[in-house]
N, C-alpha and C positions, 0 to 999 in steps of 0.2 A: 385509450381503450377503456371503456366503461362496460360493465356489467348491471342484470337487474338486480333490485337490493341496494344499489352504491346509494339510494335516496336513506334508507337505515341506517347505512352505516357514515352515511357525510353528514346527518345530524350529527349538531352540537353536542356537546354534555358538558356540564360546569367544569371548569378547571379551578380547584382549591389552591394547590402550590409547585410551584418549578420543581418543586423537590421532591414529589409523590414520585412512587416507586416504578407508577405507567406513562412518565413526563419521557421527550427527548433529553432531557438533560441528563435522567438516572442513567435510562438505558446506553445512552451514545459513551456515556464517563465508564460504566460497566465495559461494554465493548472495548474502552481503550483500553482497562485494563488487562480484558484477556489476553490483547497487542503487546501491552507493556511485557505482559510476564511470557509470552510465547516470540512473535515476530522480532520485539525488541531485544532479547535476549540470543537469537539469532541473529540480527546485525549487530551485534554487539561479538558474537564468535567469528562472523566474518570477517568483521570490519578492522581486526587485529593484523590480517593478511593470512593465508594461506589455513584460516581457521587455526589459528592458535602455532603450528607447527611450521616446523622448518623448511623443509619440501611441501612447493603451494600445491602440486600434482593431484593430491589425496583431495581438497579440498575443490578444487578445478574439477576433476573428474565428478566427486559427488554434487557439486553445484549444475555440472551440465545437466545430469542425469535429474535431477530436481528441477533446474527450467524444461527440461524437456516434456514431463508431462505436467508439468503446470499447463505449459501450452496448449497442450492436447486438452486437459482437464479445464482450465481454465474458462473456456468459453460456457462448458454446461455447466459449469459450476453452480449460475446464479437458478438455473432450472433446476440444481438438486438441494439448492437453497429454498426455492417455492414447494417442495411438494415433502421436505421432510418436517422444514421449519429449523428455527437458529439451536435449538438445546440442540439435539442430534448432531447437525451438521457442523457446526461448531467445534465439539466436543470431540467429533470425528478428526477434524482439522488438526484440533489443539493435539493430540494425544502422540500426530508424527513429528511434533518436533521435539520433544524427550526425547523420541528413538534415534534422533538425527544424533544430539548430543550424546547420547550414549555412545555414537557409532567411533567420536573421536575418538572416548575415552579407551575405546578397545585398541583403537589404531595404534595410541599412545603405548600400548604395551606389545602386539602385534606386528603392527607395520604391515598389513593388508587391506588397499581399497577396497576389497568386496566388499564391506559392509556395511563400510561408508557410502560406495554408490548407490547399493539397496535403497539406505536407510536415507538418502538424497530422494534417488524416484519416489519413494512413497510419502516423502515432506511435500514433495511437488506437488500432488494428488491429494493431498490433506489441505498444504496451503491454497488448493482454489477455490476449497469449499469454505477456508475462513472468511477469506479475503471476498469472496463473493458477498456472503453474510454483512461483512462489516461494511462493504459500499452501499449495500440497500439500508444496513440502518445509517450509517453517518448520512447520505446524500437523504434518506425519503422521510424521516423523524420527520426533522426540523421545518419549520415555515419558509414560504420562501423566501424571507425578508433574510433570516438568522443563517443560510445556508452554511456559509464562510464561518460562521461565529463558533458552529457547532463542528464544522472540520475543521478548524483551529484549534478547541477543545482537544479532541479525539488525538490529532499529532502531537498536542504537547504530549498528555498520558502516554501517547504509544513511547513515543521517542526517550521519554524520561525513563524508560525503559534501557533503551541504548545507552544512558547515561552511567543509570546505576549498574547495568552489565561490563560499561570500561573500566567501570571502580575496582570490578571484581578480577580479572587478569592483571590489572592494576595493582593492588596489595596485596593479591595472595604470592608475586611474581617478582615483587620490588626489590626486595634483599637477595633474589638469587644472582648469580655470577654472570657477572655482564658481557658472557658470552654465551647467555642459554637465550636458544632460539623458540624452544617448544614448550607449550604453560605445562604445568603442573596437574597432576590429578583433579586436586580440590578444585579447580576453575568450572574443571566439564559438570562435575560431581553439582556446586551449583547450581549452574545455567541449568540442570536436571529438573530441581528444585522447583524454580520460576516457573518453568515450564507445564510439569506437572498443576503448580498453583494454579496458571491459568486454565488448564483445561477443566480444573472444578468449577470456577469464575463461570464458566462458560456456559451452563449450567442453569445460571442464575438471569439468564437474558431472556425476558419474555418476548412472544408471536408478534409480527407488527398487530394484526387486528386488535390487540391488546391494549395497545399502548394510543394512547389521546395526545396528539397536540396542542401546541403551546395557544393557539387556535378553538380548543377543544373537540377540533376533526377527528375521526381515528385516521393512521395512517393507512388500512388497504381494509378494503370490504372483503376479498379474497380467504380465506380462513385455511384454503388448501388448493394445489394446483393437481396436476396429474401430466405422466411421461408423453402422453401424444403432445398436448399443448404446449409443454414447453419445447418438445419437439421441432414443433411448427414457428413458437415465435423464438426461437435459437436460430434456425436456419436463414430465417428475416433480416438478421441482426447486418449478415453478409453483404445485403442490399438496402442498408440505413446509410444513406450517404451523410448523414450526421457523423454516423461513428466512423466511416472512411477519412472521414477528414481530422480523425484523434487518432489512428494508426498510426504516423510518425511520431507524434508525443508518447504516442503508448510505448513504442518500439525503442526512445531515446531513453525513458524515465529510469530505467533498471540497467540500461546498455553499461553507464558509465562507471559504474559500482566496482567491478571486475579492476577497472585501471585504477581508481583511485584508492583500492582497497592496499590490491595486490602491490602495484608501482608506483603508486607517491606515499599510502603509509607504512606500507611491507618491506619497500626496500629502500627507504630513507629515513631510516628509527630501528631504535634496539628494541626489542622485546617490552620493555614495561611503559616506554615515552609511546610505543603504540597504543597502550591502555591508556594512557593520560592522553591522547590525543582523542581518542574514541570517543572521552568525558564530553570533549569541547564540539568533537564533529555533532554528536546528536544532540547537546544543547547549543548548536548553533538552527538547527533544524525546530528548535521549540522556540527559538526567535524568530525565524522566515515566518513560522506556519502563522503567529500573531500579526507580523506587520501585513503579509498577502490577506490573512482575512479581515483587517479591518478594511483593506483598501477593497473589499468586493463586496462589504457588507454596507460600510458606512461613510464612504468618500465621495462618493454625487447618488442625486435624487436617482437616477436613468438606471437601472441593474444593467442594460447592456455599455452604458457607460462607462461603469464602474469594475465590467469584465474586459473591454478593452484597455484601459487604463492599465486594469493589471497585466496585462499580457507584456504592454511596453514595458512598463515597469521591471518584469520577471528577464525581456527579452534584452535591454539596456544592462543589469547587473550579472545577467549571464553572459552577455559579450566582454563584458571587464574582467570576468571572473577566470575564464578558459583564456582570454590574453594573457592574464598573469599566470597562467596554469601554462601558458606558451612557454611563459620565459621561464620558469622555472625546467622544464623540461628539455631547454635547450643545452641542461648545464652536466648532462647526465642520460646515459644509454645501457642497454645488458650488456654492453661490450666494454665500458666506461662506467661501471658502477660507483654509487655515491658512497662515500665514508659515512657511515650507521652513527644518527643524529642522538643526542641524550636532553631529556630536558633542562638536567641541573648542569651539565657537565658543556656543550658545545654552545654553549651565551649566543651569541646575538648572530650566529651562523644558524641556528633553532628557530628564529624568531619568522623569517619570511616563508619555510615550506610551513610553519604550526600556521602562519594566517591562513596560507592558499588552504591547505588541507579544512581548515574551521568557514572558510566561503565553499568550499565546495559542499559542505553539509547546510548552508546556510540558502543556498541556490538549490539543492535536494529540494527543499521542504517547499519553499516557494513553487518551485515548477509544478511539483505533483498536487499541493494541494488546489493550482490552478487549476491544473487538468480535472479534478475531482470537483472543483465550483463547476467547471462547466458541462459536465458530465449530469450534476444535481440541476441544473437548471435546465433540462431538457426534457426531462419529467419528473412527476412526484410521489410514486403512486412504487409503494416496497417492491412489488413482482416486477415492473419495468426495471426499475432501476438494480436491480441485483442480475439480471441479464446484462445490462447495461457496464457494467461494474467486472460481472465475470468475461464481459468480451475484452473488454480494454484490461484486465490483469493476463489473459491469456496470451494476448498479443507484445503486451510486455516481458512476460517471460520467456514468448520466445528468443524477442529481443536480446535475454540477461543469456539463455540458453547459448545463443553464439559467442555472446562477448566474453565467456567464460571460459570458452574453447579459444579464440583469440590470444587471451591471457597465457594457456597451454600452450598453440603453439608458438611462442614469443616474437608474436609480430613487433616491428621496433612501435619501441612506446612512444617516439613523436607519430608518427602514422596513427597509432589510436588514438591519440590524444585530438590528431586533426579530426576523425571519422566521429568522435562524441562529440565537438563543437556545430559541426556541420549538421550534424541529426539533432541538435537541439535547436541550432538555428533555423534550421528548416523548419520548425513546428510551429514556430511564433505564427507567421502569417495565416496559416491555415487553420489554426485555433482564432484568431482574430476574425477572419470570412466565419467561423463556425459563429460565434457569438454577435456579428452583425449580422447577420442572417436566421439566427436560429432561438438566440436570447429574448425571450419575449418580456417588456417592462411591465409585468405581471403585479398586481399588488397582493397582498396578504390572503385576503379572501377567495383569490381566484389563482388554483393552484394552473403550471403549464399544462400542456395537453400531453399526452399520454401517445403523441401521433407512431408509433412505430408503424400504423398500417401503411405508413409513406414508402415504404419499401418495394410496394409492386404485388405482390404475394397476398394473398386472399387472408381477411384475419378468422383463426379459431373460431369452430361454431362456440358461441357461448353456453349454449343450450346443452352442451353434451358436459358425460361424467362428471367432475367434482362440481364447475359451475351449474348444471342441472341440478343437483344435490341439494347443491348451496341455494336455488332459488325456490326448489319446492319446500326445505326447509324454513324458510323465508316469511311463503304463501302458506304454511301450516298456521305458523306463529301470529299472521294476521288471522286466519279464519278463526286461532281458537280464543 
């Protein structure tokens, strides 16, 4: 989709250093931060099992209530990402998941969901405006050469994030009585912290038209959008058989979280070998994100080459991963609960669930940052791609939305375990037709196309409200 003006704004301009403050490289390592200290910090409370506490109920409930209008929210997100711009939207994002955290720490003295499920829906509604933001800058920054290079960036930051957030239930938790189920004040009191941090971060992340590529392109001529238009190309998105054929991956990517949160670290670990696992689950995920982006950036000349490749690749160590995820599940049911695992204490009985659990964080990263290569190579251009980004996160959380209810009502965990392998397996081939069919072996200078108008549906007059604006502001600038 091109605009008049795009010839002003697709001139060059010198680029000095990777490291200027309007480089993809600032901005996107920026972004990951605000991830690190918001998103990360949140799978970091999840990822303990039942958020931190003993009955997962509290945490299930507030989870559903949070994918639930992720979903709804999620698809216009990347529309309320084009017309506010990232400080705002962002900022809005980051600010509900403090509220989320606080929401434990009340329960922790309490013991009443209302607050937590509130303070769930409205992380839902914050988190699409983040998550929107951060797929237009991670996918539309960078060249199309670096796509991988620069989503492998942004996952490690975010993830390192979940890292140092299992440190934290981790040591504040370690010397308590190896029968406490539920963390401590200080943990939520924290994760508050991070949180907060990030939403100042967030702040600091300039407009795409601001920011110049590595290329010395700007990344979007667009400077602002407006409510009808994205109106129009949201509704589009429905009949983009590109993104029909990323619904099952989208729908897989969040589904599995629930089980391997709740039922392989929740209820096979005591309380603090949950934090030391958490350590390892999310630096196994800043190992996948490295090796999938090299192999989609720089393992054959062909990009579409190099995005089937990965697919096999992601689709072969996800078949190993959930077989071993089989047998480990075969050993253990809610009716046949396992003996609560310690890391210093049960030796080499610790050793095969801590692998499964550190591949299934390692297989995370790989799948999603596939799905997010191939998302980036579909267009280039920030407004596409943050639509693009809020439809495939909405459609994931409705995904997490059910599977978290699943977890509630404790359907037997081989059954789930079957239903996540078969929703991932099913994605492989269909992201494969996507990327032989749709990956264009594009080089540097010639970004993909922008085709959303493939959808059927007549595209936006250009000429009306903000782009009108934008182009007589344009035509000022040349006549004076």
């Amino acid at each position: 989709m091109r605009f008049q003006g795009e010839e002003e704004a697709a001139a060059k301009v010198p680029v000095t250093s990777p490291f200027r403050y309007n480089s993809p490289l600032v901005q996107v390592s920026l972004i990951g931060l605000v991830c690190f200290c918001c998103p990360g910090m949140f799978n970091a409370l999840t990822g303990m099992g039942g958020g931190g506490q003993v009955n997962p109920d509290a945490s299930n409930n507030a989870n559903t209530a949070l994918y639930t209008t992720f979903s709804i929210f999620g698809i216009p997100g990347g529309g309320v990402y084009n017309i506010f711009g990232p400080k705002i939207t962002l900022a809005m994002g980051c600010s509900t998941y403090v509220l989320y955290a606080g929401s434990f720490l009340y329960y922790n003295h309490q013991q009443d969901q209302t607050f937590a499920i509130f303070a769930g829906a409205l992380l839902g509604i914050g988190a699409s405006f983040l998550w929107a933001g951060q797929g237009a800058i991670m996918t539309s920054y960078p060249t199309a050469t670096r796509k991988g290079t620069y989503i492998s960036l942004f996952w490690i930051i975010f993830n390192l994030g979940g890292v140092i957030g299992g440190f934290i239930p981790f040591i504040l938790n370690y010397h308590r009585k190896e029968k406490a189920e539920t963390v401590n004040d200080m943990t939520y009191i924290v994760f508050m912290c991070f949180m907060s941090a990030g939403t100042l971060i967030s702040l600091t992340i300039l407009s795409p038209d601001r920011v110049v590529k590595d290329d010395g392109t700007h990344c979007t001529n667009i400077k602002y959008s407006n409510v009808t238009t994205e109106a129009i190309e949201i509704l589009k998105l429905f009949r983009n058989w590109k993104l029909l054929l990323i619904i099952p991956a989208a729908w897989a990517s969040n589904f599995f979280y629930s089980y391997q949160f709740d039922n392989v670290n929740g209820l096979m670990f005591n309380l603090r070998t949950r934090g030391f696992n958490n350590v390892f689950y999310w630096g196994a995920q800043m190992i996948g994100s490295v090796g999938i982006g090299y192999i989609l950036d720089f393992s054959f000349k062909s990009r579409r080459t190099r995005g089937l490749v990965g697919v096999g690749i992601v689709a072969v160590l996800g078949t190993a991963i959930w077989a071993g995820g089989l047998a480990n599940q075969l050993n253990y049911s809610f009716d046949k609960p396992p003996k609560r695992l310690d890391f210093k204490r049960s030796g080499s009985d610790f050793a095969g669930p801590f692998i499964l659990y550190f591949s299934y964080g390692l297989l995370d990263a790989m799948f999603q940052c596939l799905v997010y290569w191939v998302i980036g190579a579909l267009a280039d251009t920030s407004e596409t791609l943050s639509r693009y980004a809020g439809f495939y996160k909405g459609v994931q959380s409705a995904g997490a939305a059910v599977a978290w209810q699943v977890g509630k009502k404790k359907i037997p965990l081989l059954n789930q375990l079957i239903v996540n392998w078969v929703l991932t397996t099913l994605s492989y081939p269909l992201l494969a037709v996507l990327i032989y069919k749709a990956v264009k072996d594009t080089d540097s200078n010639k970004p993909a196309e922008d085709d959303d108008t493939a959808s059927g549906l007549p595209p936006p007059a250009s000429m009306k409200d903000g782009y009108k604006e934008l182009e007589n502001s344009i035509t000022t600038e040349k006549d004076g």
